[in-house]
N, CA, C and O of each residue as an XYZ file, in Angstrom:
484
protein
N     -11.137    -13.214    -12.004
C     -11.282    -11.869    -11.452
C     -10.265    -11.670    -10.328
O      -9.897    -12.611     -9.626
N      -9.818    -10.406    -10.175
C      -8.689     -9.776     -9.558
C      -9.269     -8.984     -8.666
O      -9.941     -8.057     -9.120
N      -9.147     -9.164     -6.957
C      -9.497     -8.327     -6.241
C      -8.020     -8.011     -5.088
O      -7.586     -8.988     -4.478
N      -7.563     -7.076     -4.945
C      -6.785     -6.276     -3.904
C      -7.840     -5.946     -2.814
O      -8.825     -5.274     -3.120
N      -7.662     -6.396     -1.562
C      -8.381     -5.955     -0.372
C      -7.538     -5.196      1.000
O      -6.957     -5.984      1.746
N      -7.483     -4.112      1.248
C      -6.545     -3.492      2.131
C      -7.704     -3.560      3.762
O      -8.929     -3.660      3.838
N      -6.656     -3.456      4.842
C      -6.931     -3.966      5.965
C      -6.280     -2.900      7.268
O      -5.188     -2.564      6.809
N      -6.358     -2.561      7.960
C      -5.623     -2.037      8.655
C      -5.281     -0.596      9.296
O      -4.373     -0.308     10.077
N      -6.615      0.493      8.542
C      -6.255      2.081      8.587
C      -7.567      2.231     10.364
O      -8.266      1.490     11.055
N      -7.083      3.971     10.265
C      -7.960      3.783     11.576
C      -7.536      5.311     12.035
O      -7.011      6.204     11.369
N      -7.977      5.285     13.489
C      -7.498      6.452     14.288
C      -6.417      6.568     14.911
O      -6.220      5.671     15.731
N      -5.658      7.324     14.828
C      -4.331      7.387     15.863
C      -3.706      8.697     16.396
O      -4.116      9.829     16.138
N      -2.800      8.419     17.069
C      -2.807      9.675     17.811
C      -1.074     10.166     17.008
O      -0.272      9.377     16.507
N      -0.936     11.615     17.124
C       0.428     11.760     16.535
C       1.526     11.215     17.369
O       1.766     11.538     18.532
N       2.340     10.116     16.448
C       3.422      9.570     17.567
C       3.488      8.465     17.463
O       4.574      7.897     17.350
N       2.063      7.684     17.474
C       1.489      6.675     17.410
C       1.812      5.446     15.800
O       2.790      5.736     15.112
N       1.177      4.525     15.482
C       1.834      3.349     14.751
C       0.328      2.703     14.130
O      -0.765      2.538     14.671
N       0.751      2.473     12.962
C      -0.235      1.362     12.322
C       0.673      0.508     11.118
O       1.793      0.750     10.669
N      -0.284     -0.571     10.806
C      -0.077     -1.812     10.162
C      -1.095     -1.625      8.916
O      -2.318     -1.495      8.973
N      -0.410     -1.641      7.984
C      -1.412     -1.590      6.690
C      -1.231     -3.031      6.137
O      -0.180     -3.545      6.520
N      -2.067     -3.877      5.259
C      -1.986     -5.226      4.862
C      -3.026     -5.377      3.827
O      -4.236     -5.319      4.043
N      -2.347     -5.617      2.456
C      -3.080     -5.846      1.436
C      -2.885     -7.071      0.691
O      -1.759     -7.331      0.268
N      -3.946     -7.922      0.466
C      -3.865     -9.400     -0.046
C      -4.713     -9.162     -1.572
O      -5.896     -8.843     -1.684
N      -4.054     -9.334     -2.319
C      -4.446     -9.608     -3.836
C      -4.916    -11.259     -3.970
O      -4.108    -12.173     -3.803
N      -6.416    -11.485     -4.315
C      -6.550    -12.930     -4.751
C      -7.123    -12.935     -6.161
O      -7.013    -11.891     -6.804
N      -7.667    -13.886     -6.667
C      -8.205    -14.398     -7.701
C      -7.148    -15.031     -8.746
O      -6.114    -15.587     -8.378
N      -7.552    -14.872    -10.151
C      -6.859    -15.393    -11.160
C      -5.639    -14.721    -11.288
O      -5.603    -13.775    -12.074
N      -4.249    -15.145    -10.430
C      -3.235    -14.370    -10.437
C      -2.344    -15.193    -11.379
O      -2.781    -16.341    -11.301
N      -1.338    -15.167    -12.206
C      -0.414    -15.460    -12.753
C       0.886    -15.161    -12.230
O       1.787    -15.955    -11.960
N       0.865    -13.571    -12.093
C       2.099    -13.242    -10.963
C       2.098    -11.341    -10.608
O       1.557    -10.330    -11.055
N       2.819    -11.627     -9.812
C       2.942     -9.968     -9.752
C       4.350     -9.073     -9.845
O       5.355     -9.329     -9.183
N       4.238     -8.070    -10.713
C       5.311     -7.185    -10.466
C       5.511     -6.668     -9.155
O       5.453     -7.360     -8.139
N       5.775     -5.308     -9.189
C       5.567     -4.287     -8.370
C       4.574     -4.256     -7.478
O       3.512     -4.469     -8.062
N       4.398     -4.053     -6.081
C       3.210     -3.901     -5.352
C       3.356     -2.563     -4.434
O       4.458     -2.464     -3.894
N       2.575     -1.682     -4.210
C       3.230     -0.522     -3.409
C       1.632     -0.015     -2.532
O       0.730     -0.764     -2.160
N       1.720      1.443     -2.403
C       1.301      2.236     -1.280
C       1.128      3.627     -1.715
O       1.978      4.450     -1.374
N      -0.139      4.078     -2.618
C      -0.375      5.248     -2.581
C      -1.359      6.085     -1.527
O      -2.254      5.505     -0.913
N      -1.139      7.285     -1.407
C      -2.372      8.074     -0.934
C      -3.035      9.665     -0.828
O      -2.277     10.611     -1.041
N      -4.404      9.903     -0.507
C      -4.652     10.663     -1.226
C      -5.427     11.333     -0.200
O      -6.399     10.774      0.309
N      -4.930     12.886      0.244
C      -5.277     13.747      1.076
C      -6.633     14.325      0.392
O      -6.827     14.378     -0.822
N      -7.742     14.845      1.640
C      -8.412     15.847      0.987
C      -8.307     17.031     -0.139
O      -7.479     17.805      0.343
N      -8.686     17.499     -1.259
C      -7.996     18.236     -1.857
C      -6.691     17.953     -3.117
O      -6.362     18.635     -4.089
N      -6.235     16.813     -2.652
C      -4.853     16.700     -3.149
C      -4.663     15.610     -3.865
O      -5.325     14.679     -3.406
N      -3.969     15.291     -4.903
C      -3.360     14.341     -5.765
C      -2.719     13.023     -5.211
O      -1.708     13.029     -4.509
N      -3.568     11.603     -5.684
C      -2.940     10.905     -4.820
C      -0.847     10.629     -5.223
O      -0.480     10.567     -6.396
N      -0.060     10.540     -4.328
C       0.555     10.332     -4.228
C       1.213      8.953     -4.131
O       0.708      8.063     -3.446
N       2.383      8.779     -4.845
C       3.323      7.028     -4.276
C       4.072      7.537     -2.619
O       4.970      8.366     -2.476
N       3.362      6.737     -1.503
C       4.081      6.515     -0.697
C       5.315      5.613     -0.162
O       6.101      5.760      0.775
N       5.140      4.545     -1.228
C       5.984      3.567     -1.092
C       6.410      2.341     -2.374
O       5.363      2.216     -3.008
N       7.392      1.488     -2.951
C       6.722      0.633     -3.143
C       7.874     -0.835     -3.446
O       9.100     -0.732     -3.462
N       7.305     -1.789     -3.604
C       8.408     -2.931     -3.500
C       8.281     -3.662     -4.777
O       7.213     -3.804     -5.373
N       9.684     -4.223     -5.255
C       9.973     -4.721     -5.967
C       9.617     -6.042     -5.647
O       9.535     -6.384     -4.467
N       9.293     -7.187     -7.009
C       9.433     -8.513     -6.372
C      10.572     -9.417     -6.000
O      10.584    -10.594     -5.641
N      11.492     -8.569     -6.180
C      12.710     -8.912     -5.588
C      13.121     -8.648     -4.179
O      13.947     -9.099     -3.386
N      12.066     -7.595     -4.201
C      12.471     -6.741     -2.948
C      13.071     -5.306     -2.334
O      13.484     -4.855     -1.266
N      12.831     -4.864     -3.796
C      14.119     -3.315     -3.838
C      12.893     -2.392     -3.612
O      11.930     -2.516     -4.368
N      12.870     -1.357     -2.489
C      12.192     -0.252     -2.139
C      12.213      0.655     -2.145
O      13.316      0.948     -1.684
N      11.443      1.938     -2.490
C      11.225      3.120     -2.789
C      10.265      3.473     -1.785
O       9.312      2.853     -1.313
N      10.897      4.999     -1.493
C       9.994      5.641     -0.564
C       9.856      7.264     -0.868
O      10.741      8.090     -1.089
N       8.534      7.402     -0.803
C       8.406      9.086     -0.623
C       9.552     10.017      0.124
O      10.170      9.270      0.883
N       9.950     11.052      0.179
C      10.577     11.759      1.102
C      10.284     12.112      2.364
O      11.003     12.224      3.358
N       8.735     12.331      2.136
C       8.140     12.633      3.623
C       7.978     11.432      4.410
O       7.667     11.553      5.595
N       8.162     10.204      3.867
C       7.893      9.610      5.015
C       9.059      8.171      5.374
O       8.743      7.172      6.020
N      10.375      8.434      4.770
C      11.612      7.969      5.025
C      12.061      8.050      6.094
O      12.191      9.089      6.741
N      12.475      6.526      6.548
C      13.181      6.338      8.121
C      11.441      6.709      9.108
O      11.578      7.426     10.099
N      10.529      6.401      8.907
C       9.397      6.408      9.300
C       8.377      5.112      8.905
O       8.169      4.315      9.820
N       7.726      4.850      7.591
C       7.080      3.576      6.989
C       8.267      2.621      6.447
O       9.320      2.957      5.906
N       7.815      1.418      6.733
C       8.586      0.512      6.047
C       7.228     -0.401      5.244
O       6.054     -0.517      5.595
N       7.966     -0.960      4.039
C       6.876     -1.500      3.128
C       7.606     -3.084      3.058
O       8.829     -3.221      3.024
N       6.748     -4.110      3.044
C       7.369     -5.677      2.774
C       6.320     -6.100      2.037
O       5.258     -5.537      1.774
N       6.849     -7.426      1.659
C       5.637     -8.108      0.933
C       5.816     -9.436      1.196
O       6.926     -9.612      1.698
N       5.049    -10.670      1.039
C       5.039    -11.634      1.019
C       4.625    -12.394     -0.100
O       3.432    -12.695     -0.063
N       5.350    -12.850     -1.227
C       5.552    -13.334     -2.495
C       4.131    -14.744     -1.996
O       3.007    -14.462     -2.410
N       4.218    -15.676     -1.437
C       3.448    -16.264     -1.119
C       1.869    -15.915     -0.871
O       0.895    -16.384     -1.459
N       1.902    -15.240     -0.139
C       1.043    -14.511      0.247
C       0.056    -13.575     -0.884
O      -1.161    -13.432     -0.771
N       0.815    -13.062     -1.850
C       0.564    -12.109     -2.922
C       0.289    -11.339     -1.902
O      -0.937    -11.402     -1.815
N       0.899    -10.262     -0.609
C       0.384     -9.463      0.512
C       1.462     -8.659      0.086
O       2.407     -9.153     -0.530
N       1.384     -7.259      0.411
C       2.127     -6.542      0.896
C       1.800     -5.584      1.983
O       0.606     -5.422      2.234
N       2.858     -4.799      2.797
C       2.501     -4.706      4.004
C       2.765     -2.763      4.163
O       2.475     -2.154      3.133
N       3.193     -2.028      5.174
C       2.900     -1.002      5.456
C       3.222     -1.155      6.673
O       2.396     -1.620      7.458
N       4.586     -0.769      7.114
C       4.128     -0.608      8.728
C       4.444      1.025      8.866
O       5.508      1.506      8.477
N       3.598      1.650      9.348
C       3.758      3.297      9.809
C       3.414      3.668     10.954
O       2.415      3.558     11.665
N       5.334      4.554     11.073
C       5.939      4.577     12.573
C       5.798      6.462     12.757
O       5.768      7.307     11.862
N       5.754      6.587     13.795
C       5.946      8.070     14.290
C       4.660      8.786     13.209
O       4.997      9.795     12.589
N       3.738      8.443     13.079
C       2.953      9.038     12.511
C       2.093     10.618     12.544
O       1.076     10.877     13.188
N       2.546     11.149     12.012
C       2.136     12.766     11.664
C       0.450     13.369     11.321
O      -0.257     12.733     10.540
N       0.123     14.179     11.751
C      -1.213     14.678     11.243
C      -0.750     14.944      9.563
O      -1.693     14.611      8.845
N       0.088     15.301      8.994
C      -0.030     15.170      7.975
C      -0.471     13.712      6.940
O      -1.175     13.588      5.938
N       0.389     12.700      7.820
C       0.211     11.444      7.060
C      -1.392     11.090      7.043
O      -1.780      9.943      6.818
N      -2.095     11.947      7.247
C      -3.660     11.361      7.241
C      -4.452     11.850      5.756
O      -4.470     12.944      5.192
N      -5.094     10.520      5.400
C      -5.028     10.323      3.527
C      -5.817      9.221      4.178
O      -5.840      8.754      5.317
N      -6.674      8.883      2.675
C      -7.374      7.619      2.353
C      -5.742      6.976      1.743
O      -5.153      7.648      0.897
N      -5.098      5.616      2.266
C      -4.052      4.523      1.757
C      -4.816      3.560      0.820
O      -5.749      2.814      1.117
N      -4.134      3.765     -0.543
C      -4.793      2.563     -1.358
C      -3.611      1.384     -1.907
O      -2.662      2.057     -2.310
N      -3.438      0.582     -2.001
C      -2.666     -0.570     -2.210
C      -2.910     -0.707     -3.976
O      -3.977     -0.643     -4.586
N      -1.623     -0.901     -4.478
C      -1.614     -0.765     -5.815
C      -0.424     -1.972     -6.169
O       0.584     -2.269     -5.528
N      -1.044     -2.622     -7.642
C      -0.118     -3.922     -7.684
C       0.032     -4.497     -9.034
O      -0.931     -5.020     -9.595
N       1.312     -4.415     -9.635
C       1.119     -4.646    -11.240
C       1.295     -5.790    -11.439
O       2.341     -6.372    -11.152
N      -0.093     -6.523    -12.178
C      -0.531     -7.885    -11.771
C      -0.883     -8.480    -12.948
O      -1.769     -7.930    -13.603
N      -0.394     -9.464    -13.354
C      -0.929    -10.325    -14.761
C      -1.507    -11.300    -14.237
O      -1.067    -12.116    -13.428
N      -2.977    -11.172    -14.925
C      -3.875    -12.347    -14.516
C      -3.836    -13.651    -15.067
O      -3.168    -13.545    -16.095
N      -4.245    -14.969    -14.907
C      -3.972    -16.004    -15.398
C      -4.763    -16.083    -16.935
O      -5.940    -15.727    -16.973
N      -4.218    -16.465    -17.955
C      -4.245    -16.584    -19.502
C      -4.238    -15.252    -19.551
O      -5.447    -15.022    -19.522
N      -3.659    -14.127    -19.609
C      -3.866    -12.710    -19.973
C      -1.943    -12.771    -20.170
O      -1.136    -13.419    -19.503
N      -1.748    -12.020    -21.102
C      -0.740    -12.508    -21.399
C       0.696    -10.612    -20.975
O       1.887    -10.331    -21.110
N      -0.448    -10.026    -20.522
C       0.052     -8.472    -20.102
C      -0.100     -7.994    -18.438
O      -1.150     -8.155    -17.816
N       0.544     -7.675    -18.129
C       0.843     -6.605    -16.689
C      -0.613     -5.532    -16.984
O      -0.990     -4.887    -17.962
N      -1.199     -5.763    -15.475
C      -1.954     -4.245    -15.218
C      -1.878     -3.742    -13.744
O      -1.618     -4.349    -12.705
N      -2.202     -2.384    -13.994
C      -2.360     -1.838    -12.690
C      -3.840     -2.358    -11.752
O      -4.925     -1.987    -12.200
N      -3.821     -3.004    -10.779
C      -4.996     -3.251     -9.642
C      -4.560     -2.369     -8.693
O      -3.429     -2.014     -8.362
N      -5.988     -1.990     -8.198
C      -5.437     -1.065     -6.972
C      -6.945     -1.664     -5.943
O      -7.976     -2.233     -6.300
N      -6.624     -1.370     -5.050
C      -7.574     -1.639     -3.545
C      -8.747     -0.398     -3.583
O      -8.792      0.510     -4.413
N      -9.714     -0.629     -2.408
C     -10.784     -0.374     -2.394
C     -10.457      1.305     -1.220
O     -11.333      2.069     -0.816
N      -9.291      1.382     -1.020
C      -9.151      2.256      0.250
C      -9.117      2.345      1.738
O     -10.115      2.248      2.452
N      -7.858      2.542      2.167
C      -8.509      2.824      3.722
C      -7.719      3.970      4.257
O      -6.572      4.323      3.983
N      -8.858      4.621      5.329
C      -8.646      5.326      6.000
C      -7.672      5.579      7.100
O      -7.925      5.042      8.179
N      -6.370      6.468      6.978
C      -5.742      6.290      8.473
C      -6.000      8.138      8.373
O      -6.147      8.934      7.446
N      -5.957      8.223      9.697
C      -6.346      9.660     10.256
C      -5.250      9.871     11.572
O      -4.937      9.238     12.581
N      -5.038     10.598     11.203
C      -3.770     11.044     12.932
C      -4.004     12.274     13.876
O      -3.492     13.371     13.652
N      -4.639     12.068     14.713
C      -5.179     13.558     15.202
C      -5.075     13.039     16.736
O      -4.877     11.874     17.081
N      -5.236     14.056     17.496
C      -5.080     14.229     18.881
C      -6.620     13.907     19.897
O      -6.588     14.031     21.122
């Protein structure tokens, strides 16, 4: 069994900074892609981010030269750091990771349980 656990959302003020951190354990074989969606009241969740296992990154428009995304191959972690943070950027963040489990011989999408970052005054 495959669980993604995200860590890190919260209250902040506009201006202000958080650390997102998601650790994938169980029967892993390996992972593709690991990234950073999220999903406003109302609204469609969105890709905020996401990393290659090489390392090659993609980012939303809105929030370029602002979040940076890493990962730690060891770790099976990937990370989230979000800078200058906006009342807009406030969304439930879910951690998403294309993951082949051990004897399964195919890639799937896992995604995390959710967390909350909120940016308000």
């Amino acid at each position: 069994q495959v669980q993604l656990v995200e860590s890190g959302g919260g209250l902040v003020q506009p201006g202000g900074s958080l650390r997102l951190s998601c650790a994938a354990s169980g029967s892993i074989f390996s992972i593709n892609a690991m990234g950073w969606y999220r999903q406003a009241p109302g609204k469609q969740r969105e890709l905020v981010a996401s990393i290659s296992n090489g390392g090659s990154t993609n980012y939303a428009d809105s929030v370029k030269g602002r979040f940076t995304i890493s990962r730690d191959n060891a770790k099976n972690s990937v990370y989230l750091q979000m800078n200058s943070l906006k009342p807009g950027d406030t969304a439930v963040y879910y951690c998403n990771a294309d993951l082949r489990p051990i004897h399964s011989g195919h890639y799937y999408d896992y995604w995390g349980q959710g967390t909350q970052v909120t940016v308000s005054s």
